[in-house]
N, C-alpha and C positions, 0 to 999 in steps of 0.2 A: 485580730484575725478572725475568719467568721469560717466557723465550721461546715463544711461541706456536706450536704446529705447522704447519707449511707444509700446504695440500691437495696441492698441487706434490706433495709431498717424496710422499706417500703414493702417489699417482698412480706415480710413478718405482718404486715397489717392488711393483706389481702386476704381478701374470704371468696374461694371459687372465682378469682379473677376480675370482682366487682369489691371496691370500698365498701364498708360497712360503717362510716361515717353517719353520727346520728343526724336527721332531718333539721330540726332545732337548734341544733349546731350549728350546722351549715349556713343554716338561713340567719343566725345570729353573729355568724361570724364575717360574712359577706358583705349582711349591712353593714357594719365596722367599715368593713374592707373600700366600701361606697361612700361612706362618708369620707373617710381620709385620701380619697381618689381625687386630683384634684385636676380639670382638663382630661377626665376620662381613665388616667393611670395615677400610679404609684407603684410602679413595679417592685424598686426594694424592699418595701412594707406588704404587698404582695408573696413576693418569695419569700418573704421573713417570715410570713405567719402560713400559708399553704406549704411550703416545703419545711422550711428549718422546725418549725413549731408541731403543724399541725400532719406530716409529712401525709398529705393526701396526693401531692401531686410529688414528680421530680423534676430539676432543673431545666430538663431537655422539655418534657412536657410544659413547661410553663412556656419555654422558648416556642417550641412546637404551635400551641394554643394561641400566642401572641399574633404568632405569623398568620396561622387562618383567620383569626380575625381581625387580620389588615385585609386579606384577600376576600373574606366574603361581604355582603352587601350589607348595610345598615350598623350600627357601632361597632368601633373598632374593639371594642371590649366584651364582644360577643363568647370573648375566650373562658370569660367567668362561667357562662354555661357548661362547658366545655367542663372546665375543673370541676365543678359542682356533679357534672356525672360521674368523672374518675371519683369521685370521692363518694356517693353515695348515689349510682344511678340512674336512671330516669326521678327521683321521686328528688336527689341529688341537684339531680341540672336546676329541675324547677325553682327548689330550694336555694340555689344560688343565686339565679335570674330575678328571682322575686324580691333576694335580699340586696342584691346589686344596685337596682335601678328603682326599688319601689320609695324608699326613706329618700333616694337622691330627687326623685322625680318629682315628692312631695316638695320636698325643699326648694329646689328650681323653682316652682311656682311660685313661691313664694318671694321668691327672691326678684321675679321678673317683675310680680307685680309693686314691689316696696320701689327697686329702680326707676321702675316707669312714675311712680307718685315722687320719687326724686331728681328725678330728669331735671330738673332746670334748675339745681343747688351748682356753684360756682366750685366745689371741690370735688365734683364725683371727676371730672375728666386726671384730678390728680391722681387719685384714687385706682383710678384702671394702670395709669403707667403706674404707681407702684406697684401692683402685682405682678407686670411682666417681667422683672428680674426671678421673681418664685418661681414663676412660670415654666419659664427657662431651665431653672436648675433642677425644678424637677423631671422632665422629658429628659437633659442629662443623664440623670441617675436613671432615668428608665431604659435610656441606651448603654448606659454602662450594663447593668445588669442580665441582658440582650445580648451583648457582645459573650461573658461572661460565660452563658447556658450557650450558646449555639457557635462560637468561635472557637476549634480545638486548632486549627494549622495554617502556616504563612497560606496557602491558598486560600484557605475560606478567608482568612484578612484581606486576601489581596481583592478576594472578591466582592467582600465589604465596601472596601475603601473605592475601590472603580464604581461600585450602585451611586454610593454615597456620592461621587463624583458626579455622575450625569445625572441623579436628582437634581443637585444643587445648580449645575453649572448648562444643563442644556432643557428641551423643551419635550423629550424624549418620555410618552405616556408611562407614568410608574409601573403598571401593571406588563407591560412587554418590558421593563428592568427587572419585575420579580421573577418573571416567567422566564427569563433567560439568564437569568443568576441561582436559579432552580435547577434549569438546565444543565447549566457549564458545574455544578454543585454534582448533580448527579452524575456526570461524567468523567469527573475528577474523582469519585465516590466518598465525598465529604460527609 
C-alpha cells in the first residue's frame, strides 16, 4: 500500500509561500528523474520521488502540471518546469529544466548517431518491437497515476472515460476534447 502525501506535511516545508528546495538538488534530482523517463514520462517514479519522498510538489499539482503540459506547445513534459519552481522558484524552474532535458538531450545524440552507424545490422528492427511492449506498460502506469491525483467522483470518471472514448474512437481535434471536458469539469464543479 503506498502512503498518501500529507497537505500538512507540505504546508510544513513552505517558506513565505515559495519552496526553499536547494538548487543542486533539484537539478540533481531531475537529472535522475530524466534519465529514468522513458518516452518523455515516468510518472510513478515521478510522484514517488517529487511528492512521497521529496514532498516538493502534491498529488493534484503533479496532475495539475501533467495537464498544462499536454496543453502548451513544445514537450509534453514542460511540467518539470513547472515543479522545479514550486519547489525552489525561478532559480527552481531553471534547475529542473536543465536537469530534465540537458543529460537526456546529451544522450539522444548520442544514441541517434550510434543508430544511424547501425542502420543496416539485420536485428535492430527486432530490437525496436521489443521495446514496444515497455513502452506500453509504462504510459499505463502513467495513466494510472493521472487517474489516481485528478479522478475524486463517478463524474469526473465519466468524464474520463467519454474523452478517452472520442480520442480513441473518432477524428474529433484533442484539444476541443480538452477544452470541453474542462468545461463540463468546471460546471459540474469537479
Amino acid at each position: 500500500m503506498r502512503i498518501r502525501a500529507d497537505p500538512a506535511v507540505f504546508a510544513a516545508h513552505r517558506a513565505g509561500g515559495e519552496m526553499t528546495a536547494d538548487p543542486l538538488d533539484i537539478l540533481l534530482t531531475f537529472a535522475r528523474l530524466g534519465l529514468v523517463s522513458f518516452g518523455g514520462a515516468n510518472l510513478p517514479e515521478i510522484e514517488r520521488v517529487l511528492v512521497e519522498q521529496k514532498h516538493w510538489i502534491t498529488p493534484q499539482l503533479l496532475a495539475n502540471g501533467f495537464a498544462l503540459g499536454q496543453v502548451m506547445p513544445g514537450p509534453n513534459m514542460l511540467a518539470m518546469t513547472h515543479y522545479g519552481f514550486a519547489a525552489g522558484g525561478w532559480l527552481g524552474a531553471f534547475a529542473a529544466t536543465l536537469g530534465f532535458y540537458g543529460p537526456t538531450a546529451l544522450l539522444s545524440a548520442a544514441a541517434m548517431t550510434t543508430w544511424q552507424r547501425l542502420s543496416r545490422w539485420r536485428w535492430l528492427p527486432s530490437l525496436r518491437s521489443a521495446l514496444l511492449p515497455f513502452g506500453a506498460g509504462v504510459l499505463l502506469a502513467g495513466v494510472l497515476v493521472l487517474a489516481r491525483g485528478s479522478i475524486h467522483s463517478p463524474a469526473g470518471a465519466l468524464i474520463a472515460a467519454v474523452s478517452f472514448a472520442l480520442l480513441w474512437r473518432t477524428r474529433v481535434n484533442a484539444a476541443l476534447i480538452v477544452v470541453g471536458a474542462a468545461v463540463l469539469g468546471a460546471v459540474l464543479s469537479l
